[in-house]
BARO-94367 format. One record per residue (C-alpha): residue number from 1; residue in one letter; x, y, z. Coordinates in Angstrom, 1 decimal, decimal comma, always signed. Layout:
REM BARO-94367
<pos->NUM&code->a&u->X&v->Y&w->Z>
...
END
This chain:
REM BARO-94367
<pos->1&code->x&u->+60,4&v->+68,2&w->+59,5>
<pos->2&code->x&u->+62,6&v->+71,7&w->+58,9>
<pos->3&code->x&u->+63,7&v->+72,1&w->+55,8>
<pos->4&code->x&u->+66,2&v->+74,2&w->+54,1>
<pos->5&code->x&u->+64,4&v->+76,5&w->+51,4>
<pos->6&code->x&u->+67,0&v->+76,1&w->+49,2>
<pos->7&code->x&u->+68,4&v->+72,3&w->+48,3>
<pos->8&code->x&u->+70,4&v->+72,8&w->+45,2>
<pos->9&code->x&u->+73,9&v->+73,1&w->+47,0>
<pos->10&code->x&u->+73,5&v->+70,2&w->+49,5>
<pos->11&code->x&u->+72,3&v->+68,1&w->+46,1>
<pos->12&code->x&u->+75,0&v->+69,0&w->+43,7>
<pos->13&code->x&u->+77,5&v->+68,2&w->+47,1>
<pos->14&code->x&u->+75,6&v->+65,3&w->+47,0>
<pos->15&code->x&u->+76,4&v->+63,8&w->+43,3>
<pos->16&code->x&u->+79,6&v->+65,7&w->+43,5>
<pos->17&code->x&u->+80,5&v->+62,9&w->+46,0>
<pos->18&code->x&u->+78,7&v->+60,2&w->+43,7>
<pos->19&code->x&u->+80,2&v->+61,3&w->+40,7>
<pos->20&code->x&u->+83,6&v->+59,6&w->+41,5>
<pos->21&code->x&u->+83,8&v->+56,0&w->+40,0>
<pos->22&code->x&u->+86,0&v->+54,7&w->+43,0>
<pos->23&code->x&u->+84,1&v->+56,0&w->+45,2>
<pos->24&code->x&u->+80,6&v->+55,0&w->+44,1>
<pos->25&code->x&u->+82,1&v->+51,3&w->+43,9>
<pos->26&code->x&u->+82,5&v->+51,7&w->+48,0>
<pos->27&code->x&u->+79,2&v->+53,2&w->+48,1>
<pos->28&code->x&u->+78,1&v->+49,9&w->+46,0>
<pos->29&code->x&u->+79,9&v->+47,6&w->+48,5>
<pos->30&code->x&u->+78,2&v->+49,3&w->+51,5>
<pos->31&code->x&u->+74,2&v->+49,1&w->+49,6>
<pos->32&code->x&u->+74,2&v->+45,2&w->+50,9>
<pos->33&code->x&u->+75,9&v->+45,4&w->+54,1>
<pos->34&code->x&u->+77,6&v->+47,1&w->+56,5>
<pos->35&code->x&u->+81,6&v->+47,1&w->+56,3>
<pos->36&code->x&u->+85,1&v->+47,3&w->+57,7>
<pos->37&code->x&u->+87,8&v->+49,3&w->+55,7>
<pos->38&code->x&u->+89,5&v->+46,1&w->+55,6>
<pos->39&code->x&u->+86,9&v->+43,9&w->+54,1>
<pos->40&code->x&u->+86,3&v->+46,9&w->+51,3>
<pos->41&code->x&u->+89,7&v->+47,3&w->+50,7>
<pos->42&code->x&u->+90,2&v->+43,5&w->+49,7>
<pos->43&code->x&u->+86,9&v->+43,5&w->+47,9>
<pos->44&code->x&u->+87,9&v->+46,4&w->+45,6>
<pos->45&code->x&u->+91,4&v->+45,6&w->+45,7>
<pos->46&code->x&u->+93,2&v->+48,9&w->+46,6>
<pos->47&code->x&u->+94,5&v->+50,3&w->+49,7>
<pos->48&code->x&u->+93,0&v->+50,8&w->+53,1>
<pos->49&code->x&u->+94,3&v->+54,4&w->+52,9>
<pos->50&code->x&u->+92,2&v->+54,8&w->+49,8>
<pos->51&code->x&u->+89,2&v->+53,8&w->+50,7>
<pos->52&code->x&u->+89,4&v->+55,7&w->+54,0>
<pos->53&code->x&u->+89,7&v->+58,9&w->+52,0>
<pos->54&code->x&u->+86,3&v->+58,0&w->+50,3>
<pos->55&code->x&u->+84,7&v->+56,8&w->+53,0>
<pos->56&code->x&u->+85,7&v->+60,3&w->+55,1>
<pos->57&code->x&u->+84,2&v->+62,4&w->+51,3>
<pos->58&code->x&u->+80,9&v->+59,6&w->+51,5>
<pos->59&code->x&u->+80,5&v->+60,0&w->+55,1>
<pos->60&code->x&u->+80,8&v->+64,1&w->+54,7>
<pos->61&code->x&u->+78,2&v->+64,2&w->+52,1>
<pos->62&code->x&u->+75,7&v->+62,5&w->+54,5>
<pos->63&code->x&u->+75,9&v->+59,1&w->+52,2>
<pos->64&code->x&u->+77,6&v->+57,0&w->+54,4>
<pos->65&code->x&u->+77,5&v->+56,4&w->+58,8>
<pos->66&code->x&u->+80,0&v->+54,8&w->+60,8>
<pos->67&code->x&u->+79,7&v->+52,4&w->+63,6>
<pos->68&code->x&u->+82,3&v->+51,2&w->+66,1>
<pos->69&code->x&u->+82,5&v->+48,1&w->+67,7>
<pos->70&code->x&u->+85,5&v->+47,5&w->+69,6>
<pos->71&code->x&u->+88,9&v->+48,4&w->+67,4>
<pos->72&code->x&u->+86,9&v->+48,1&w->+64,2>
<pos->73&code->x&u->+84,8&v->+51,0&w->+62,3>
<pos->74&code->x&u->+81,6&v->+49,2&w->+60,5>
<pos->75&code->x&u->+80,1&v->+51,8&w->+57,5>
<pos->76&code->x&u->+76,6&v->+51,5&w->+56,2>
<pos->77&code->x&u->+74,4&v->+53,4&w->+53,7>
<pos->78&code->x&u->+73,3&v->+56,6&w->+56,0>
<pos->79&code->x&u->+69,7&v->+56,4&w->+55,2>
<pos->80&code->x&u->+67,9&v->+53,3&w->+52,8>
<pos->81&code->x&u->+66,9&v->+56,2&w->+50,7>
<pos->82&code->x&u->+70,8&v->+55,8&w->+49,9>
<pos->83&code->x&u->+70,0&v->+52,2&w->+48,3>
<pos->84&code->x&u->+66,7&v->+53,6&w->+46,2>
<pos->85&code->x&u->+69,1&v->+56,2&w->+44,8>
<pos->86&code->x&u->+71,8&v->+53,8&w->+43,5>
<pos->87&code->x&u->+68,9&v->+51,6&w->+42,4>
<pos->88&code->x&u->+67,6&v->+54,3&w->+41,0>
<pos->89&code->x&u->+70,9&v->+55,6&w->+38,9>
<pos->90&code->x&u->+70,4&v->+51,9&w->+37,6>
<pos->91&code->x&u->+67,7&v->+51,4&w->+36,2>
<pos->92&code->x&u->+68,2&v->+55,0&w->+34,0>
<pos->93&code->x&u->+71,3&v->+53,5&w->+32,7>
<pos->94&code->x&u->+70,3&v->+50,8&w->+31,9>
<pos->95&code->x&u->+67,4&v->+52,2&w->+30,4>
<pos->96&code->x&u->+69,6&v->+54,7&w->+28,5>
<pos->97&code->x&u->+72,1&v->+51,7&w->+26,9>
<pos->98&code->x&u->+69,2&v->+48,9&w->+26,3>
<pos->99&code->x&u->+68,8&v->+50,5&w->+22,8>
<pos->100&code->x&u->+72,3&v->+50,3&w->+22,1>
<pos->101&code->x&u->+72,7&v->+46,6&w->+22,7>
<pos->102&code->x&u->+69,2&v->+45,5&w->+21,1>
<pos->103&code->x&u->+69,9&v->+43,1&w->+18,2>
<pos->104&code->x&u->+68,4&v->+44,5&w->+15,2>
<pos->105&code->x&u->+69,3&v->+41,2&w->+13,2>
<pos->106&code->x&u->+65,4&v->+40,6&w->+11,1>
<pos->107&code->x&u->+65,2&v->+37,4&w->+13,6>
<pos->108&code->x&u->+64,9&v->+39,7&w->+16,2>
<pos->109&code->x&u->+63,1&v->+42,4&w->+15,1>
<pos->110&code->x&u->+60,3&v->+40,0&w->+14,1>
<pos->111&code->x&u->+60,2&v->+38,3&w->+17,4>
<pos->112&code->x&u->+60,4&v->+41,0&w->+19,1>
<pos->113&code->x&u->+56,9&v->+42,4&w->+20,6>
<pos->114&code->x&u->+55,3&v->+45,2&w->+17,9>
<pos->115&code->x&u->+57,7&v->+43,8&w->+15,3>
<pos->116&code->x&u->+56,2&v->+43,3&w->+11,7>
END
């Protein structure tokens, strides 16, 4: 496989498109099935017209592919790599909060594993 010597402008392109909270809730939407504008527009309450315009900015940056069938459009993750990344973005988070809602209450301390 070709590729480009130089990966940093596709990437930040990449999370530029991922770094939009609306957005990344289609992109979320689309990580267990393929969708219809319609059914992701009820799902995530908003307009057709707005998730359209993410889909077109998801589909741009390579996240998201279109299928037709008939007169509907069905969008999917573009690759499954697309899944392990959100996965991915996950577990980090969660990784980065779990301190924050440990209980440090002595009962819980003690119990916990390596507590005195």
């Amino acid at each position: 496989m070709l590729r480009p010597t130089n990966l940093v402008a596709p990437k930040a392109r990449l999370f530029r498109a991922l770094g939009d909270e609306p957005r990344l809730a289609v992109l979320e939407q689309l990580s267990d099935a393929e969708r219809r504008v319609s059914d992701l527009a009820q799902r995530l309450g908003v307009a057709q017209s707005t998730v359209s315009t993410h889909l077109a900015t998801l589909h741009a940056a390579g996240l998201a592919v279109r299928r037709a069938e008939g007169r509907s459009v069905y969008y999917a993750l573009a690759h499954p790599a697309v899944g392990a990344l959100l996965r991915s973005a996950e577990e980090v988070v969660l990784a980065s909060v779990q301190e924050s809602y440990a209980c440090t209450q002595p009962c819980c301390v003690e119990a916990a594993p390596g507590g005195s």
